[in-house]
N, C-alpha and C positions, 0 to 999 in steps of 0.2 A: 716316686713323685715326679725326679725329672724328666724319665718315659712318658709318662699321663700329659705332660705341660708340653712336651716335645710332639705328640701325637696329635693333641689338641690346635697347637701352632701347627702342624702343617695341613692337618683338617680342615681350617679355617681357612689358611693361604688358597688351600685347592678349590674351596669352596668359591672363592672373592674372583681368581682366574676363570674360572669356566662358568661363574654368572657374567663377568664383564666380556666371556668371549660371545656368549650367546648374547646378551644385549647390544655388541656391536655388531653381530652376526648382518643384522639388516643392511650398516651402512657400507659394508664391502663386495654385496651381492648388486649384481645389475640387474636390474628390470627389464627382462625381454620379452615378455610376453604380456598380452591384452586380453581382457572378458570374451570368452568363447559362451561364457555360463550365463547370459543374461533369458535363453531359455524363455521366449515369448509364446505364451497362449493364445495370440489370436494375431493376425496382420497388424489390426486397429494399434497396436502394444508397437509391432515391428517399425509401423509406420510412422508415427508419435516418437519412437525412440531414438529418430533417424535427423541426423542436421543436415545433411542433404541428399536430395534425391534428385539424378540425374538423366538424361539420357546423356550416353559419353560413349565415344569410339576409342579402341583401344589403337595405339601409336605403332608398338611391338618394340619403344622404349623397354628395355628392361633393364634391370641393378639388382646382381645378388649380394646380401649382404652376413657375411658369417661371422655372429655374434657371439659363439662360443662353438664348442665341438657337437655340442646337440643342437644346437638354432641357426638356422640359416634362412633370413627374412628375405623376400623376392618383392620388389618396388615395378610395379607398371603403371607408365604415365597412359594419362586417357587425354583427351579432350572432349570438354564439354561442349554438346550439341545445342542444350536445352535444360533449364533450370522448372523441375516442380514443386521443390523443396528448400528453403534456406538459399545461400550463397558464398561465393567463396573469393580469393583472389586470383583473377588471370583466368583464362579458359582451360589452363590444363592442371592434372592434380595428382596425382600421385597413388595407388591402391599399394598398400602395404598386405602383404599376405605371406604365410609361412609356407617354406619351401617341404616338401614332402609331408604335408598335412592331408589325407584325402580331400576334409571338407572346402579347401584353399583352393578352387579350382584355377587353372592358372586362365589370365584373361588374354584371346587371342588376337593377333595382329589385324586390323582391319575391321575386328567383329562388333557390332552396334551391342549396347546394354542399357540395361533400365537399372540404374546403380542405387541402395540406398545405403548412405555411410556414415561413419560418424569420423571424427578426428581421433588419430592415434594421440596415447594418452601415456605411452609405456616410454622407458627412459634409456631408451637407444639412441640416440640424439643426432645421429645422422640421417634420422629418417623423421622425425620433429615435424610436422607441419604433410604428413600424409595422411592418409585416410581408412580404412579399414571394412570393409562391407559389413553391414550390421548384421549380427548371431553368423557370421562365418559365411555359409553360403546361401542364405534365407532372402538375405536382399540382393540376389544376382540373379538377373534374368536375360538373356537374349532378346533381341528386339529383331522382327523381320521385317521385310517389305515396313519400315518406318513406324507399325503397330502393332503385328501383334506379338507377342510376351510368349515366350517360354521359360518355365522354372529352369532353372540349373539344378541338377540332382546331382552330386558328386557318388562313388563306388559306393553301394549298401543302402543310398538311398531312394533309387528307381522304382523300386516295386511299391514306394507309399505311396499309390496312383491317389490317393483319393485328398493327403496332405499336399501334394502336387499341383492339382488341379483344383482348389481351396487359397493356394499361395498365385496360380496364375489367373483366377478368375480377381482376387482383387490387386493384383497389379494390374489387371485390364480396365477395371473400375477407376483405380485412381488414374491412368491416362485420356480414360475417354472423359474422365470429369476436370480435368486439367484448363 
């Protein structure tokens, strides 16, 4: 009986440890990473989802920031040329993007874009008050001669001429109707 009682005690102790490990499991993990999954059907969705759309020149500011041995978040400051969307503080703002993610295109020094982004949300706190291109690389476009729009297609997704050119005809819509 004292085996049964003895087995039973510590079935239970192991029990009460490895529920309260997994229940605190949450508050010792850091949050590094943002919605890549938000998976938009249509621009209309992309555009709507977005707190602001910009055109912004990129600075060639940059800050790596290595959040653990698998995340390394990369910060380029832009300045804002022109507000089509929402608003923010100061003319310049911060693109947070993940360092060797294909779809994170990186943004290049001098180069014009049609930005649209929403606010980082994740709990890296040195980067607080950055921005994120909305669904990864969907709302990054090139901007030439000051009009016209080119999609960003990061590796593997060039050849969907046809999502492509669906994403660059209405960011052309929303600037000429601006």
């Amino acid at each position: 009986m004292k085996r049964i009682r003895k087995f039973a005690f510590i079935s239970l102790a192991a029990a009460i440890v490895i529920g309260a490990v997994f229940s605190l499991r949450g508050l010792f993990t850091l949050k590094t990473s943002f919605s890549r999954a938000d998976s938009y059907k249509t621009m209309d969705e992309l555009i709507a989802s977005s707190k602001l759309i910009v055109f912004a020149e990129a600075t060639g500011r940059t800050e790596s920031i290595s959040v653990n041995e698998r995340v390394t978040f990369r910060t380029t400051e832009v300045v804002i040329t022109e507000y089509i969307k929402g608003n923010s503080q100061g003319t310049t703002v911060n693109i947070l993007q993940t360092e060797g993610f294909d779809a994170d295109v990186p943004l290049k020094r001098g180069q014009k874009y049609l930005l649209m982004l929403k606010p980082y949300t994740g709990g890296v706190e040195h980067v607080i008050g950055s921005y994120v291109i909305s669904d990864s690389f969907e709302g990054l476009y090139l901007i030439a001669d000051d009009e016209h729009v080119t999609a960003v297609a990061p590796p593997g997704y060039e050849n969907d001429k046809e999502t492509i050119l669906q994403r660059e005809q209405a960011a052309q819509k929303l600037i000429d109707n601006r």
